[in-house]
LUMRO-209850 format. One line per field, with one value per residue (C-alpha): residue number from 0; x negated, y negated, z negated. Coordinates in nm, 3 decimals, always signed. Each point is the difference from the previous one (the first is absolute). Last residue first. Layout:
BEGIN
i: c(NUM	...)
px: c(X	...)
py: c(Y	...)
pz: c(Z	...)
end
This chain:
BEGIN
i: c(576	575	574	573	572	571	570	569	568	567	566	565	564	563	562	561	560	559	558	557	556	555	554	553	552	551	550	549	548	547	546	545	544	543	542	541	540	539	538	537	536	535	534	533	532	531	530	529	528	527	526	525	524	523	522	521	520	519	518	517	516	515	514	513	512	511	510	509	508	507	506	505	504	503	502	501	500	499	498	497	496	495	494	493	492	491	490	489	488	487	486	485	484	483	482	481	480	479	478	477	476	475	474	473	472	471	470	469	468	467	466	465	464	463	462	461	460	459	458	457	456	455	454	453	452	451	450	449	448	447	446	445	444	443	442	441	440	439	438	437	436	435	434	433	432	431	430	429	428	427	426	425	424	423	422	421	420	419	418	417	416	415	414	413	412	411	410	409	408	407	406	405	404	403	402	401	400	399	398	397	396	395	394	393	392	391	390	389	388	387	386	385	384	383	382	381	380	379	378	377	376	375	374	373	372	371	370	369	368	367	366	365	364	363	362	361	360	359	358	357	356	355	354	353	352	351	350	349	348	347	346	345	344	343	342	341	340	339	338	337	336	335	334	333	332	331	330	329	328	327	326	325	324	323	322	321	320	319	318	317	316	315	314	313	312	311	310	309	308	307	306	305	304	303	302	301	300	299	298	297	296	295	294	293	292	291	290	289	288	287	286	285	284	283	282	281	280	279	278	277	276	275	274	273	272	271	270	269	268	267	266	265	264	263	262	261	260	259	258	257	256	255	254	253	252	251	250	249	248	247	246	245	244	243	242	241	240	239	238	237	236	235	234	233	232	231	230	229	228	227	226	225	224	223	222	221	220	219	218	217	216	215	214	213	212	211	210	209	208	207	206	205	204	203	202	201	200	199	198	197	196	195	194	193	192	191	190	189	188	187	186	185	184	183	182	181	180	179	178	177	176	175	174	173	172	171	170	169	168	167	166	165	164	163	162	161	160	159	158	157	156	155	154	153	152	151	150	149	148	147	146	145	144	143	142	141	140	139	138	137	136	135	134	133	132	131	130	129	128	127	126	125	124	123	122	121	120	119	118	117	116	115	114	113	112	111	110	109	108	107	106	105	104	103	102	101	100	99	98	97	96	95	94	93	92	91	90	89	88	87	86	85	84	83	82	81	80	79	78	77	76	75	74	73	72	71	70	69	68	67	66	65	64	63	62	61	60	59	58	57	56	55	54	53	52	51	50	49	48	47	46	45	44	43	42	41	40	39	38	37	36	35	34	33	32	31	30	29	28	27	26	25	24	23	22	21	20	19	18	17	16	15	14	13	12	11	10	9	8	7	6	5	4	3	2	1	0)
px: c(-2.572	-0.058	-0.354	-0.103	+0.046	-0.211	-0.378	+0.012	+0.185	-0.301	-0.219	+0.224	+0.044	-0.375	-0.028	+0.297	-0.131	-0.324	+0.070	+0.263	-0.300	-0.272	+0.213	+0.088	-0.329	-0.258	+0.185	+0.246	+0.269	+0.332	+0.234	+0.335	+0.160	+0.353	+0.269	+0.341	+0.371	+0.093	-0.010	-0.262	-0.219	-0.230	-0.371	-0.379	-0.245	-0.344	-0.313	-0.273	-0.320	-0.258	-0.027	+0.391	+0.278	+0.325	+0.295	+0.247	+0.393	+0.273	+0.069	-0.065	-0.002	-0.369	-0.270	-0.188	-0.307	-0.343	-0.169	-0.385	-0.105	-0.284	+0.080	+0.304	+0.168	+0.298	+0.273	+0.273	+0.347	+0.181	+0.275	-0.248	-0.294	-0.260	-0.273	-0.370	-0.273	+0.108	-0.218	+0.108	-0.168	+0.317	+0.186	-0.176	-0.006	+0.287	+0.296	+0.146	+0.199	+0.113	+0.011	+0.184	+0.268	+0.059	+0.018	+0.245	+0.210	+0.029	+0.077	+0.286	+0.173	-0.003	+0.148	+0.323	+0.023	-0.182	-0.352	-0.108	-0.399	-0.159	-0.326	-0.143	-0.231	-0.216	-0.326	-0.240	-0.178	-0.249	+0.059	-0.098	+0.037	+0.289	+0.163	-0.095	+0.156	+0.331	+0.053	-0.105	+0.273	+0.241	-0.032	-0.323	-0.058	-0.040	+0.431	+0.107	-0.229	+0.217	+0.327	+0.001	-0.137	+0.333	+0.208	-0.173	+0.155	+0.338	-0.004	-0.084	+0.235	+0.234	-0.135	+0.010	-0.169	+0.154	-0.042	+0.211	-0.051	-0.386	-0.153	-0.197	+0.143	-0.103	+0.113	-0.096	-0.088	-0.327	+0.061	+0.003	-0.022	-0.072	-0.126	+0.114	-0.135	-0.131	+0.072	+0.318	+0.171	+0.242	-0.287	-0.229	+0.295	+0.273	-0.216	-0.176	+0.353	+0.115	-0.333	+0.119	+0.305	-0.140	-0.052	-0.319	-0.229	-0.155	-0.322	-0.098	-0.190	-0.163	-0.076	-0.371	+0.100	-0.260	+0.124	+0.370	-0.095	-0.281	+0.304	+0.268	-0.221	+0.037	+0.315	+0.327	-0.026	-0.039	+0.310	-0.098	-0.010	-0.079	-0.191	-0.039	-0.202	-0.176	+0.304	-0.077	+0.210	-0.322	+0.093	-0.237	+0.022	+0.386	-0.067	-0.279	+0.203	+0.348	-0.183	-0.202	+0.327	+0.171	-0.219	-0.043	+0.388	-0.003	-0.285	+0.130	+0.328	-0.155	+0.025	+0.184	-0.184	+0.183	-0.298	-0.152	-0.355	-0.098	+0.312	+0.353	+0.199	+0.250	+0.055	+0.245	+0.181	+0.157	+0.251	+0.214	+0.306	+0.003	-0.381	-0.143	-0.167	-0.208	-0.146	-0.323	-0.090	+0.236	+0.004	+0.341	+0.015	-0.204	+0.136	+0.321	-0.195	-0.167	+0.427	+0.064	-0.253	-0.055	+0.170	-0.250	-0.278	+0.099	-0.120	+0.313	+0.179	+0.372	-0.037	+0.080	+0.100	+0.237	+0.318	-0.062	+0.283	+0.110	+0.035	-0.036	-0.087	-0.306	-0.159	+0.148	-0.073	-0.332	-0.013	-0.257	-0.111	-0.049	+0.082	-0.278	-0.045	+0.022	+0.375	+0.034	-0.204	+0.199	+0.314	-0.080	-0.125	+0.276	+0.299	-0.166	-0.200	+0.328	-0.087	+0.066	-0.383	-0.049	-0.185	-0.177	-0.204	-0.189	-0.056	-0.228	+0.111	+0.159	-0.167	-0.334	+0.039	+0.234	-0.142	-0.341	+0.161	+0.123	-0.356	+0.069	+0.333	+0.111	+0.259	+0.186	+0.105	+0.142	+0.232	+0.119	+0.114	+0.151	+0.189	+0.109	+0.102	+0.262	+0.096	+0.097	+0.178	+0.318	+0.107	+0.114	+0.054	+0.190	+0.335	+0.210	-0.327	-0.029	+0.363	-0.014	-0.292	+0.181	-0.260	-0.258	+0.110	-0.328	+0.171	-0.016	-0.406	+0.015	-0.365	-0.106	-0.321	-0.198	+0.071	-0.086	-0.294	-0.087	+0.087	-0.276	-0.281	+0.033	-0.032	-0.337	-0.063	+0.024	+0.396	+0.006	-0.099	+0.262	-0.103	+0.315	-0.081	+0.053	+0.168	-0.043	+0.276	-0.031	+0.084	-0.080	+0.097	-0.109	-0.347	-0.174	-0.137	+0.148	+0.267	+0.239	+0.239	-0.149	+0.050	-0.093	-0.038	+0.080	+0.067	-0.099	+0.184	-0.323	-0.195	+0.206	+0.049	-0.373	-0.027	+0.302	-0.157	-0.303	+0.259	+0.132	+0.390	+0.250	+0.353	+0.234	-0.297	+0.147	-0.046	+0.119	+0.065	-0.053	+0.315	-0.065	+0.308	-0.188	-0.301	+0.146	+0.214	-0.340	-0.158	+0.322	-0.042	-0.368	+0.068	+0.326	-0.249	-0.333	+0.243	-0.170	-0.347	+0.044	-0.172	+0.151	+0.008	+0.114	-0.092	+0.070	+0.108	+0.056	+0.204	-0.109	-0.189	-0.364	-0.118	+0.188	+0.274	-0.300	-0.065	+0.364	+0.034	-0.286	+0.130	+0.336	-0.119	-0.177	+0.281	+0.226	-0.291	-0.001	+0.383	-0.017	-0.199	-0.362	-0.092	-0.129	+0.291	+0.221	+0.187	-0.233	-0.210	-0.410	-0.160	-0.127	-0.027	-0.092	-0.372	-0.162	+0.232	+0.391	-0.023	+0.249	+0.136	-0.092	+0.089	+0.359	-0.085	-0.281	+0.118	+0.364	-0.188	-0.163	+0.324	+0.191	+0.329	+0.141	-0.136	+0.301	+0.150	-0.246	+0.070	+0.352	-0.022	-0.198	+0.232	+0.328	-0.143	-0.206	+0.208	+0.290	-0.261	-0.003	-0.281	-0.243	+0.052	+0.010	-0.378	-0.107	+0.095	-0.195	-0.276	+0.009	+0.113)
py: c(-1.708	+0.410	+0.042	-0.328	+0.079	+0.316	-0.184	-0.233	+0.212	+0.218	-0.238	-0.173	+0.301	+0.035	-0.329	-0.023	+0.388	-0.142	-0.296	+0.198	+0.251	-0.223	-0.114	+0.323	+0.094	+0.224	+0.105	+0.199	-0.060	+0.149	-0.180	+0.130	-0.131	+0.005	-0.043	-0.101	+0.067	+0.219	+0.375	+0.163	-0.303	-0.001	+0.084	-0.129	+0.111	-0.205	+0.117	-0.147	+0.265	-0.250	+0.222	-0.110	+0.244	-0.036	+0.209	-0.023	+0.109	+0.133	+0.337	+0.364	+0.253	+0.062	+0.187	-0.237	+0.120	-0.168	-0.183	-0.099	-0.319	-0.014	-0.358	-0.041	+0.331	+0.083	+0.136	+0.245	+0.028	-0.192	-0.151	-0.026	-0.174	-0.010	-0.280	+0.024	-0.200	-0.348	-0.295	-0.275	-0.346	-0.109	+0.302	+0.278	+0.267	-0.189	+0.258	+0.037	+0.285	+0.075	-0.375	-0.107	+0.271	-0.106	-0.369	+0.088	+0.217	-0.312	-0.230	+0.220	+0.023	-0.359	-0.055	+0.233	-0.169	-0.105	-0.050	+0.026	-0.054	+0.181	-0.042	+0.226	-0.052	+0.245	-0.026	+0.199	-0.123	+0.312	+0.331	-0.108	-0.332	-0.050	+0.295	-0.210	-0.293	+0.203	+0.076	-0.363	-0.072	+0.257	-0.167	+0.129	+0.077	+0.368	+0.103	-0.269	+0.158	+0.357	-0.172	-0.210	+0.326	+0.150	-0.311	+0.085	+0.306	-0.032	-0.244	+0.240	+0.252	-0.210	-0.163	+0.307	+0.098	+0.275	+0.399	+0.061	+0.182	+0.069	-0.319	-0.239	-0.200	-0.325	-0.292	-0.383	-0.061	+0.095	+0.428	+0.189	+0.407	+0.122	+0.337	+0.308	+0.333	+0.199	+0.333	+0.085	+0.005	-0.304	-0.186	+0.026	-0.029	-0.150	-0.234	-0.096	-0.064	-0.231	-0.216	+0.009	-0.102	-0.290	-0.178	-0.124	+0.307	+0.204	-0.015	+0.284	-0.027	+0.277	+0.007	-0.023	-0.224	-0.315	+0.141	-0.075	-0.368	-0.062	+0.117	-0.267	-0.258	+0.032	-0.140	+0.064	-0.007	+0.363	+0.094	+0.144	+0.363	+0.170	+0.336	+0.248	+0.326	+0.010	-0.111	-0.292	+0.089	-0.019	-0.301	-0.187	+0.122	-0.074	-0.376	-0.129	+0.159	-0.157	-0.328	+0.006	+0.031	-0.223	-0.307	+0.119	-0.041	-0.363	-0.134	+0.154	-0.102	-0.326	-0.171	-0.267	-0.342	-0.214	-0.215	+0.046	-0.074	+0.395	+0.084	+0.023	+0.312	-0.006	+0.354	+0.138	+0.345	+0.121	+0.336	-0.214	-0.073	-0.364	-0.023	+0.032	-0.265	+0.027	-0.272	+0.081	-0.279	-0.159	-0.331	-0.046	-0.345	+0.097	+0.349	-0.147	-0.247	+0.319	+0.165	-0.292	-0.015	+0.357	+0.047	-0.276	+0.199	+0.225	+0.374	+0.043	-0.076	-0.133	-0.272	-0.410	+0.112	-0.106	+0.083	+0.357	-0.002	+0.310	-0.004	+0.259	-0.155	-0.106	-0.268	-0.282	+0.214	+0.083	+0.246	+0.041	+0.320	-0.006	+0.397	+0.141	+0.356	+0.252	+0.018	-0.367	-0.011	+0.237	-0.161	-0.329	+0.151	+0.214	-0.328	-0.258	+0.144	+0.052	-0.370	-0.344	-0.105	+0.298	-0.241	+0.073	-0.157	+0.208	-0.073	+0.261	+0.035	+0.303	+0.148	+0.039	+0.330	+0.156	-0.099	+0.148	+0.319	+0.054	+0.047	+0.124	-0.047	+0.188	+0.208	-0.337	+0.044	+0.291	-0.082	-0.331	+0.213	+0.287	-0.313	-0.206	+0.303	+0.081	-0.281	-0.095	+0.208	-0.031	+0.345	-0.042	+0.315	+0.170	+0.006	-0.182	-0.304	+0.038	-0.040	-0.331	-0.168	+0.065	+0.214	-0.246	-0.005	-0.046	+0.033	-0.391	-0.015	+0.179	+0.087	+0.168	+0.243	-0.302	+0.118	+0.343	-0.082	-0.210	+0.269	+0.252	-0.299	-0.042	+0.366	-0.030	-0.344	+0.080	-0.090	-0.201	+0.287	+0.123	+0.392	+0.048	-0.293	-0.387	-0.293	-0.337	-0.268	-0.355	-0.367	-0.321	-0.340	-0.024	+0.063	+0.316	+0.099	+0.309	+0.060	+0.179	+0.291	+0.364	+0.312	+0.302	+0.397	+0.342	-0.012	+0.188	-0.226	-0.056	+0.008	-0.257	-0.191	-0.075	-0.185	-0.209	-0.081	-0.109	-0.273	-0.171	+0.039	-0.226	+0.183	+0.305	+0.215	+0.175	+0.388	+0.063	+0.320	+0.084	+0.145	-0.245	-0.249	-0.021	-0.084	-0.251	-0.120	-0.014	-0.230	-0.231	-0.010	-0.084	-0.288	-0.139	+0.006	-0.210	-0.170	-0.393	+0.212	+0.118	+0.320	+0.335	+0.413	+0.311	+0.311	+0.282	+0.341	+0.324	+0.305	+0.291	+0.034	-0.106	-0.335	-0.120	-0.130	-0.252	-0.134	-0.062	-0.161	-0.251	-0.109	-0.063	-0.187	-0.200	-0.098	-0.027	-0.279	-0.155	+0.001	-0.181	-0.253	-0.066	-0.170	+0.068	+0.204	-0.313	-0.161	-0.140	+0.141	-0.081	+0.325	+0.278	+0.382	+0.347	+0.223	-0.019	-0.250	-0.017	-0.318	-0.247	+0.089	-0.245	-0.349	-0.028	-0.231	-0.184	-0.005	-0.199	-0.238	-0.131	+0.064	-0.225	-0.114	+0.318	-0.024	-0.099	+0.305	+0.226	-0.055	+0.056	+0.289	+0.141	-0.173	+0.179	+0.335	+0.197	+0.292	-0.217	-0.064	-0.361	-0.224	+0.337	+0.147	-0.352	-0.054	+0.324	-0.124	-0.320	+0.192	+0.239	+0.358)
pz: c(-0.891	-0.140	+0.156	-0.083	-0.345	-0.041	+0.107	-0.239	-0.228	-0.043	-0.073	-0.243	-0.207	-0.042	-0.104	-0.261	-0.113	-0.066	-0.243	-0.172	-0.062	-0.106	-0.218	-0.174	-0.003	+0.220	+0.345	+0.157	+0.276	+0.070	+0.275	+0.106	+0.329	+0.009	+0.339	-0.038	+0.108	-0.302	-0.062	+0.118	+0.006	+0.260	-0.099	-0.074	-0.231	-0.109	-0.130	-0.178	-0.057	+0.211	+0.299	+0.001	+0.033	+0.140	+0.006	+0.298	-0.108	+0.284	-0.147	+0.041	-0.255	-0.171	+0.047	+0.158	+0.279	-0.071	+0.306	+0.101	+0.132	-0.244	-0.177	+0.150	-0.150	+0.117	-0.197	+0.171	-0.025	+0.288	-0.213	-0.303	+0.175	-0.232	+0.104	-0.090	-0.133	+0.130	+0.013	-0.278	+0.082	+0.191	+0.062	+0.219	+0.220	+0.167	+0.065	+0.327	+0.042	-0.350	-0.077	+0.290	-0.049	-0.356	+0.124	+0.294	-0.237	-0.229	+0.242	+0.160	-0.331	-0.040	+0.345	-0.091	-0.302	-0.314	-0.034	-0.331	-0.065	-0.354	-0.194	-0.254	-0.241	-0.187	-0.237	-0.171	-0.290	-0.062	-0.207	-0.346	+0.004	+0.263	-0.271	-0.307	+0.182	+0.040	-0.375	-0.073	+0.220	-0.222	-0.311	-0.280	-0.344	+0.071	-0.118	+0.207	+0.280	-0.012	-0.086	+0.332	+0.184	-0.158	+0.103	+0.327	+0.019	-0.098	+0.252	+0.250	-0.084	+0.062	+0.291	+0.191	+0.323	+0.169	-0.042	-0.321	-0.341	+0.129	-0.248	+0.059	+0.215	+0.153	+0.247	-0.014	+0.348	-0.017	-0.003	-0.294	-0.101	-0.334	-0.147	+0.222	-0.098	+0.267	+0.167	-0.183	+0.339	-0.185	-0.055	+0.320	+0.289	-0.205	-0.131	+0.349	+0.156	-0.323	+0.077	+0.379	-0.096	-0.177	+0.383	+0.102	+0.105	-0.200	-0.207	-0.266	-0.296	-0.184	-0.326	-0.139	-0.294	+0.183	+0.356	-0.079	-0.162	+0.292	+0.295	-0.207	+0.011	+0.350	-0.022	+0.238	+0.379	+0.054	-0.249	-0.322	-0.176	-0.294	-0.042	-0.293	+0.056	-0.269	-0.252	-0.234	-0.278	-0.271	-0.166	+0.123	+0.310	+0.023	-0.192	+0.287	+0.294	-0.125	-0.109	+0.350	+0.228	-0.219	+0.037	+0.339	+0.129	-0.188	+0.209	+0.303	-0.005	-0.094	-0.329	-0.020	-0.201	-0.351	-0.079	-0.300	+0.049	-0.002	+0.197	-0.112	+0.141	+0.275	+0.173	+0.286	+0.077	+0.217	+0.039	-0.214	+0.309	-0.034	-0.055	-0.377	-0.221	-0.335	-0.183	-0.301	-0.193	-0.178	-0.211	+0.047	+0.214	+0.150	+0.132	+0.047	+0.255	+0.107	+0.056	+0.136	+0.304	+0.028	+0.398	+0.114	-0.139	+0.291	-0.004	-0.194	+0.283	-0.032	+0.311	-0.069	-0.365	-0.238	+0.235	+0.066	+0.217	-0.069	-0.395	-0.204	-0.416	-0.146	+0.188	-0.183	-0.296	+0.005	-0.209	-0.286	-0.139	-0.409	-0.073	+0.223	-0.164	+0.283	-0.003	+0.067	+0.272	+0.162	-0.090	+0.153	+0.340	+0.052	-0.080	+0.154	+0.322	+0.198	+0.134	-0.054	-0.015	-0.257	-0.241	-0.330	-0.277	-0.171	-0.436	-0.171	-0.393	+0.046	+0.301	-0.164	-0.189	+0.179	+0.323	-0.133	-0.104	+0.337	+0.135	+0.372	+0.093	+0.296	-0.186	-0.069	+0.355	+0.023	-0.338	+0.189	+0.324	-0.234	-0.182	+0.332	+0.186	-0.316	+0.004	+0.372	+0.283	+0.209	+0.175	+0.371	+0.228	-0.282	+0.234	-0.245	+0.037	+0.327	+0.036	-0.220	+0.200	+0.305	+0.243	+0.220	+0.383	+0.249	+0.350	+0.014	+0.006	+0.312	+0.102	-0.277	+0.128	-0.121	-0.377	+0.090	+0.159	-0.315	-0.222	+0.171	+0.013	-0.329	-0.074	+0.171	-0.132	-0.381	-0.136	-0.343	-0.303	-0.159	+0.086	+0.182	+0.244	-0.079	+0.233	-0.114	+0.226	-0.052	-0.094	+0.118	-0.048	-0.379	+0.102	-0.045	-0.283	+0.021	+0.331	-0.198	+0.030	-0.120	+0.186	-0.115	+0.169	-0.090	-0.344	-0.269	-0.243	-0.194	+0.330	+0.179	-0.349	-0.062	+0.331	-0.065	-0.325	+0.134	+0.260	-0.319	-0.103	+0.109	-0.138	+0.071	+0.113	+0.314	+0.026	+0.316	+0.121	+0.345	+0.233	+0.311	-0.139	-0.334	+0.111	+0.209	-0.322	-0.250	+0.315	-0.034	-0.373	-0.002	+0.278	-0.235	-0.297	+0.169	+0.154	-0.130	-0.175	-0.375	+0.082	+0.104	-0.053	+0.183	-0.028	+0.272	+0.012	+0.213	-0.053	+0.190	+0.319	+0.108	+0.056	+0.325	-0.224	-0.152	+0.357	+0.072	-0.336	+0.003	+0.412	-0.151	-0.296	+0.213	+0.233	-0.289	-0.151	+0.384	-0.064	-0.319	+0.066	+0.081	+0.331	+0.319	+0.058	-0.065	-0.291	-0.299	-0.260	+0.129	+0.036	-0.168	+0.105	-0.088	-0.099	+0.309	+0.226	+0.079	+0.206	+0.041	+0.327	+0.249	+0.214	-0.245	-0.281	+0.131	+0.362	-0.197	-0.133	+0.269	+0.195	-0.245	+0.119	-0.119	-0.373	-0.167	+0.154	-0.117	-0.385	+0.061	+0.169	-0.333	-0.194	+0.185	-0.027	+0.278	+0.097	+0.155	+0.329	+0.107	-0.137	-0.016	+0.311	+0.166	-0.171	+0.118	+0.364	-0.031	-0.082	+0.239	-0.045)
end
């Protein structure tokens, strides 16, 4: 169909409702508009969708989510006989309920039972659910950190981890397969319900989920023991963080926990913050001026669906400062490595995981406890793929996986990041350096000290639309086919090319094969140890480039990652205009 034809199907056919139609019609006028809604699909990736909300199949409504759900179920059904399942869970995102609903109806109307949490609950716990319920697949409704525009599609296998690209792949063909949106009928809520094809879950998730989790503490005594008279300020940005994240801490001992109250309850426009991204200092701007006004030194945030996690502690002058993803993800990695072999529970054969463009800090932590660390790609499911692979084959024990953007998990309860578990966490790393005389920044400078001050940025270009997606694929393509050998003063060691999965090595001319799946992502590195990673987003209209540099004080290091950054951009942005 052309565009203009899709648009008619939508404006006129009785299946769409009478706001959706609506919605269009104001638009008619607009054929700018109108390309950008209709000119493609929106796309059913690795692991689900997320789009703009809005009418159109370039947009995400409820009959893109049917069409999902439709695709999900058809690939499930193909998975052997008998009685198949699904959980279903949601954030506080504008539809966020009506689009878990409509996908718990599809399932319904193809003979899968939904199991439909009957509030917001956080993205981990989703995860947790498909293998407490023995389910057969997940599906979780947010779009994140996302801004309040969007919202999105997570799609989970049987072992609750989000879909790996073969099985991706499978659901995505299925999902493309669709090519009547209108033959797509979802089951009446109350037959599916008589018929046992609905079933709405909650407490009893919630306890076996919060009683997994406290399993990965380390040293409880020491949040007993310091909890009581430690003060944390916390913020769930308006997200399904409040209610798990509170309790948790409050069964390990923190009894004085702070709420930020403006910022306390659901609320889809996310109207204290400009984005609700805990990576954001932005996003912590009452909850620090809370935080002064308290005396505290320790703030916790988590994203709209609490898979996230951010970090505000006060540095050595007193300034309120976030830690990094990567900054906070190897403060725990070394307390939970440093406390196990201590302790004597630091299994031989223990590994932990971290995406290729998180820290290297985290590589000298792992080697300095002799435990093996393990890069993947970007993309926690492929830190859930290499637990079920090593942990639950009994081959190695899994210790902690992270990747920069603010995701960890240490436990094997679920197979996605979880910012319950990792607040519970770093309250306990909190505890642990209370209990020596010292905050958590002196925590991290005594890590710079011992391992080296190692330092990450990360810079990011959106370019929306049709023409924004063509930049970035004729950057990426540039790159990989006409790469300078080097970047200012930097001379390049070797490139990794991910989608066509080899390294070469500049310096000999020699190549390495990459055992890993395929994916559009160039990895830099510099004769002079720097390195630099660049990607499309998988799930918004932009394109990243990590930086991770090295060097001899913390100074020395801000000084050389600005440099080193703008070298590289000076020869990125061009590329993009």
């Amino acid at each position: 169909m052309s565009i203009r034809d899709l648009f008619q199907l939508w404006t006129s056919n009785d299946y769409f409702d009478e706001k959706t139609r609506a919605e269009l019609e104001a638009i008619k006028d607009n054929e700018k508009e109108i390309e950008d809604r209709f000119y493609r699909e929106l796309e059913f990736g690795t692991g689900g969708m997320r789009g703009v909300i809005g009418a159109g199949t370039n947009r995400i409504n409820k009959y893109t989510v049917r069409k999902a759900a439709q695709g999900l179920a058809n690939y499930i059904k193909k998975q052997g006989n008998g009685q198949k399942s699904v959980a279903i869970a949601y954030d506080s995102r504008r539809c966020s309920d009506e689009f878990a609903l409509e996908t718990a109806l599809v399932m319904a109307g193809n003979g899968i039972k939904a199991y439909l949490f009957d509030e917001l609950r956080p993205t981990p716990e989703l995860s947790f659910a498909v293998r407490y319920l023995k389910c057969d697949g997940g599906v979780v409704i947010t779009a994140s950190h996302n801004p309040k525009e969007y919202n999105g599609f997570k799609a989970y296998g049987n072992d609750g981890c989000q879909l790996p690209p073969k099985e991706s792949d499978e659901v995505i063909e299925e999902v493309n397969a669709i090519t009547d949106i209108t033959s797509i009928v979802p089951m009446n809520y109350d037959e599916a319900l008589a018929k046992g094809l609905l079933a709405i879950i909650g407490k009893e998730v919630d306890d076996a989920y919060i009683e997994e989790v406290k399993k990965s503490q380390v040293n409880p005594e020491l949040t007993l023991k310091y909890g009581k008279d430690t003060k944390i300020i916390y913020t769930p940005l308006h997200g399904t963080g409040n209610k798990p994240v509170r309790r948790i801490l409050r069964e390990i001992g923190f009894e004085n926990v702070l709420v930020v109250k403006e910022q306390e309850l659901p609320d889809p426009e996310f109207s204290t913050v400009k984005y609700p991204n805990p990576e954001e200092k932005a996003a912590f701007e009452i909850a620090i001026n809370l935080a002064k006004k308290e005396d505290v030194d320790l703030i916790i945030g988590t994203d709209p669906d609490a898979d996230r996690m951010g970090v505000v502690v006060r540095d050595a002058n007193g300034e309120y400062i976030t830690l990094t993803g990567n900054q906070s993800g190897c403060l725990m990695l070394d307390y939970i490595l440093s406390q196990k072999k201590e302790r004597g529970e630091l299994p031989e054969n223990a590994f932990v995981v971290k995406t290729i463009v998180s820290s290297e800090l985290a590589r000298k932590i792992a080697e300095n406890y002799n435990v093996e660390i393990i890069d993947v790609l970007t993309g926690f499911k492929f830190i859930g793929e290499k637990i079920k692979l090593l942990d639950d084959t009994g081959k190695k024990k899994f210790m902690f996986g992270f990747e920069e953007s603010y995701g960890y998990l240490s436990g094997t309860y679920a197979r996605d990041k979880d910012a319950v578990n990792a607040t519970m966490l770093i309250a306990e790393v909190f505890a642990y350096y209370k209990s020596r005389g010292m905050n958590l920044y002196e925590g991290l400078i005594e890590l710079f000290e011992k391992y080296g001050y190692v330092k990450e940025g990360i810079e990011s270009f959106t370019l929306k639309g049709k023409e924004g997606l063509e930049k970035i694929a004729s950057a990426m393509e540039t790159l990989r086919n006409n790469s300078p050998e080097s970047f200012g003063e930097y001379k390049v060691k070797s490139i990794a090319d991910y989608e066509k999965s080899f390294t070469r090595d500049l310096t000999t001319g020699s190549t390495e094969a990459i055992d890993m799946p395929k994916s559009n992502v160039l990895y830099y590195r510099m004769t002079t140890g720097h390195w630099f990673c660049i990607r499309p987003s998988g799930t918004e209209p932009k394109i990243k480039i990590y930086f991770g540099i090295s060097s001899d004080s913390l100074e020395n290091a801000e000084k050389e990652l600005s440099k080193f950054k703008n070298e590289i951009l000076n020869v990125i942005r061009p590329l993009l205009s």
